[in-house]
N, C-alpha and C positions, 0 to 999 in steps of 0.2 A: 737477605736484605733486612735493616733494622727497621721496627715501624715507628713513623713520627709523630703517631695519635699523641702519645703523653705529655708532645711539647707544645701539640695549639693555646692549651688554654696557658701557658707560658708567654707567649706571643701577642696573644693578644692582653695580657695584664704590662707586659713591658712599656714604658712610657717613652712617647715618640721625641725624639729631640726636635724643637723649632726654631727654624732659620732665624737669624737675624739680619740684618741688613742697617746700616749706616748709614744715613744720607747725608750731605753736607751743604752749607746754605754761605753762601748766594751759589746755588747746583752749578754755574758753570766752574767752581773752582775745582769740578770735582778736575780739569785739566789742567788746574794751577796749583802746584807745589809749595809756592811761597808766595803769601800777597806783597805789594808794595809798601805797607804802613806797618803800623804796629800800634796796639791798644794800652798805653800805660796800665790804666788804672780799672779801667770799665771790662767787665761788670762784676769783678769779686775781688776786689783791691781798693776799691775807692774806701775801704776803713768801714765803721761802721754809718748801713745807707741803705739807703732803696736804689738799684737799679732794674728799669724796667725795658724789654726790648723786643719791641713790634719786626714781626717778619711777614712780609709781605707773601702770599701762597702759591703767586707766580714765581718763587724762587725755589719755591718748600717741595721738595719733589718728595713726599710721604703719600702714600695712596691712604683713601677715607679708610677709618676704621684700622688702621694699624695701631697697634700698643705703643708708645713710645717709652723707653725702660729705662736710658740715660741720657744724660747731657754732657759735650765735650767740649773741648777748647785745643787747639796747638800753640805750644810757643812759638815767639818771632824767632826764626832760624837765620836769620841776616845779622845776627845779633852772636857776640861770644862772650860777653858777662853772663854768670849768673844769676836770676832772679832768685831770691830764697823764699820758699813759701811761708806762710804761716797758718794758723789753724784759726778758725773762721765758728763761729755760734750764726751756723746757717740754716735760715729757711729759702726754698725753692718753690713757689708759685706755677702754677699753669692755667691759661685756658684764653677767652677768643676776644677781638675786639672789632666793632665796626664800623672804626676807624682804620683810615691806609697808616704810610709810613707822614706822608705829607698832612692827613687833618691831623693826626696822633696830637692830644692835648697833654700841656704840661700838669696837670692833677691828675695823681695816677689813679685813683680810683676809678673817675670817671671813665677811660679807658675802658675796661672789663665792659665786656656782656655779661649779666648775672653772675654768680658766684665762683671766682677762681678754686683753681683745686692745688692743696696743699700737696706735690708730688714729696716732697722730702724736708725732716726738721719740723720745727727746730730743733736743730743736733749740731754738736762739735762737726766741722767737715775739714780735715787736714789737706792742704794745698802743698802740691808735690815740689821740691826745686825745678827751676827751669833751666836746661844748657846747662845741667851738674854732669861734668864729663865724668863724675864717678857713680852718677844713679844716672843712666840716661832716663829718656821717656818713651815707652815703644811707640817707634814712627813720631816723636817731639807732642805727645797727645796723654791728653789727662780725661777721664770723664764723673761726674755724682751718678750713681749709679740712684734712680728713684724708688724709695721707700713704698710711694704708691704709683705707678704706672698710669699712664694718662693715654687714653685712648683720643686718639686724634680725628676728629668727627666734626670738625667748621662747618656753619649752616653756610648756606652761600652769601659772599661778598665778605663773608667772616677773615680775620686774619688772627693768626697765634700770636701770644703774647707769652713771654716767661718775666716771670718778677724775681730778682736775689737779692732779699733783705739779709742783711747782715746785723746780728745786736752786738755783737764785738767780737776784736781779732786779740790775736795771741802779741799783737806789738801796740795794746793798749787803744785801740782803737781808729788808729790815724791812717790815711792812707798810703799806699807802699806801693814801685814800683813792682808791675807783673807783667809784661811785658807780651802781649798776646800776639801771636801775627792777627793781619787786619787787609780785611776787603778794599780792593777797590773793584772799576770796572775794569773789565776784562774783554779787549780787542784785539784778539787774534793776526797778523797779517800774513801771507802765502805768496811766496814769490814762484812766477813760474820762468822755462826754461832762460838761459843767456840769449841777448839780443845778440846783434850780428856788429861783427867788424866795421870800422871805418876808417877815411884815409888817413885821419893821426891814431888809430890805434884805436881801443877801445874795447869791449863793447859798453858801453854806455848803461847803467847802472840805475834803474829805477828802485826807489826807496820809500815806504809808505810807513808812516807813524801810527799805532792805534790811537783811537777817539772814542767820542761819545755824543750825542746829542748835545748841543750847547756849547760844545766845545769846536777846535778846528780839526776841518781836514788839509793834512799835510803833506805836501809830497816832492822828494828833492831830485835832482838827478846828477850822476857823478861822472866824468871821462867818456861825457859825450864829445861830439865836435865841437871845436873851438869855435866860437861867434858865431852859431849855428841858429836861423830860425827854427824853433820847434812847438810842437804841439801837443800839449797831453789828452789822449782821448780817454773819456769814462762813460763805465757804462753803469746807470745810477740803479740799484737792486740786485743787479746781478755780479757771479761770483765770474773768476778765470774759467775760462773754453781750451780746449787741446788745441797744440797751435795748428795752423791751418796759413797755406801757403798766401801769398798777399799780392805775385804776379799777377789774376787777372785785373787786378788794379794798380797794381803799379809795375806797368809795363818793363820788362828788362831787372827788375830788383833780385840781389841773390836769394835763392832759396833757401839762404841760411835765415835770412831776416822772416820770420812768423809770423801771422795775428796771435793775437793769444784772449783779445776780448770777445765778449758778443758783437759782431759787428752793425746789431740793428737796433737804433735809437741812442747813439750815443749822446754824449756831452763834450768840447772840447776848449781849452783853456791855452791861449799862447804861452810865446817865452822866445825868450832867444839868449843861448850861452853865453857864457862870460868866456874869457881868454883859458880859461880850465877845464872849459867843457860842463861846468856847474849851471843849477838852473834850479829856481825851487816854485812851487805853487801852491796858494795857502785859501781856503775860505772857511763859513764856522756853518755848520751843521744844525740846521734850527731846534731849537731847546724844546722838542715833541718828543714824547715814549713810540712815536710810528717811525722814529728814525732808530732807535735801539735796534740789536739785531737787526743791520741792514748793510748789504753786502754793496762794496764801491770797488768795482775792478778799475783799472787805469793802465795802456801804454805810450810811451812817448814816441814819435815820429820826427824824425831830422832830415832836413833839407844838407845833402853834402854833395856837390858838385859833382866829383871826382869816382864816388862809389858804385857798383852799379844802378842804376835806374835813376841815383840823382837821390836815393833815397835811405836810410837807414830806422831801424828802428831798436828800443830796447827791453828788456826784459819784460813781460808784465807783471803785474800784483796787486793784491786784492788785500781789501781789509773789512774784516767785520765788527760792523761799532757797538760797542759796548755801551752798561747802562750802569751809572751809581748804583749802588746794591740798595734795592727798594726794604730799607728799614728803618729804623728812630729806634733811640734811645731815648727816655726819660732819668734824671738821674739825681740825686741830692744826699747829700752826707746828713746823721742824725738820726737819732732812733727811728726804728723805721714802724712805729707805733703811733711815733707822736708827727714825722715832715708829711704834708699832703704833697706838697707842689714841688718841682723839681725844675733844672737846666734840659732842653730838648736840643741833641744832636741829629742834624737831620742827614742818612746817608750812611751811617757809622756804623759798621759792622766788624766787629770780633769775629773769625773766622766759626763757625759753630757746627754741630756734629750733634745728630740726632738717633739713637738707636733706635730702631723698633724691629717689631716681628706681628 
């Protein structure tokens, strides 16, 4: 047997490889593939400009003290033109502000806690083609990789900030379509199992729309009973329960017909069918961040003669409400030496990607 004294101190001089890790902001997209919008021009197209964009750290899923090594972007893949890049005289900013997305003032200096840190530039930084079906983009994602690393270290109530001054592009300074995909909220919905038969057919088809605070909750029903009084029941917090049979309460009903809510503390809303078995119910969701992430199960109950017990009911489903993606943009076209003040989008997120290790 060989001896492997000669290779410790080999071992130990070897240089360890470290992880790296991705994060993406607003974090619930890490389940969304493609947002609904798309970003023209914000935040490395607007020409030559300051753009500045506040991320809130409820979103920021980076643990303290991580290095932060790049910044990314995806194209909008809902999209089949090509955006053509161009080459950018880019500086890249970092560090904290404490201000939210909501106080974020239009003077961008003001913004910063003490001195931003210059991660990259000013240096030429070439912007890839987007949806060039002859260079694609691995996974439709581009990132600046940082020249100086930015250890991610918010004092509390702090939030990150990136600043991309641009002193001019390769197309004389104006601004150019780039086409980014772009955030919205993100409201999941989960239908559970098929409600039960009834005497015109059916089963009747509960349908739940995602939302958000401020917005409506929406919910329709399809090829239930014709002219049928009915009821939506909701259970307000809570998500879908495994069904569970509904006989000791409605005596004689098939066992095919489920609950599928919490049955304790509900909410319930009439209705009664149109000649199609259609039926919709609608109210707005008060505009509070205590209603984001907040789970609205619902099923509907019909009155049908004929069926057993007199009763039917249908599928149930659950939605969980979404929140504007908690950030601002500040933004203004012009040397970004000489504009203080800028246009504030409030809500507006380019989808974005954060390496660290």
């Amino acid at each position: 047997m060989k001896s492997t004294t000669t290779l410790l101190p080999f071992l130990f001089l070897a240089p360890l490889a470290v992880a790296q890790t991705t994060s993406i902001f607003p974090d619930e997209y890490v389940a969304v593939a493609e947002g609904p919008l798309n970003s023209p021009n914000y935040p490395l197209a607007y020409g030559t400009s300051r753009v500045m964009c506040l991320y809130d750290r409820t979103d920021l899923q980076i643990p303290l003290g991580h290095t932060i090594t790049r910044l990314g972007f995806r194209q909008d893949a809902t999209l089949t033109t090509m955006d053509a890049g161009r080459s950018l005289q880019l500086e890249v900013r970092m560090g904290y502000s404490a201000n939210t997305p909501t106080s974020m003032v239009t003077t961008f200096d003001t913004n910063w806690v003490g001195t931003p840190t210059t991660v990259f530039g000013p240096a030429v930084f070439a912007l890839p083609n987007l949806r060039d079906s002859a260079n694609p983009l691995p996974n439709g994602q581009f990132f600046v990789n940082l020249t100086t690393p930015f250890v991610y270290s918010p004092a509390a109530g702090q939030n990150l900030v990136v600043e991309y001054r641009v002193f001019g592009t390769s197309g004389g300074g104006a601004q150019f379509n780039y086409r980014l995909d772009r955030a919205d909220y993100y409201s999941p919905v989960t239908n559970g199992p098929a409600g039960c038969q009834h005497t015109s057919g059916g089963p009747a088809v509960l349908t739940l729309a995602g939302t958000r605070p401020g917005a409506y909750f929406s919910a329709d029903i399809a090829s239930g009973p014709a002219n049928s009084p009915t009821v939506l029941v909701m259970s307000l917090g809570n998500g879908l329960v495994a069904p569970y049979a509904l006989s000791p309460v409605f005596v004689g009903i098939s066992p095919t017909c489920t609950g599928q809510i919490n049955p304790i503390g509900f909410a319930t809303l009439d209705a009664t069918t149109g000649g199609s078995g259609y039926a919709s119910w609608a109210f707005v969701i008060p505009n509070n961040p205590v209603f984001a992430d907040f789970r609205i199960s619902a099923q509907a109950l019909f009155l049908d003669f004929f069926s057993p017990g007199g009763i039917v009911v249908s599928n149930g489903a659950e939605v969980l409400t979404g929140a504007s993606p908690r950030t601002a943009v500040v933004a203004a076209q012009g040397a970004p030496t000489v504009v203080t003040t800028g246009s504030k989008s409030n809500n507006y997120c380019p989808v974005a990607f954060f390496t660290h290790q």
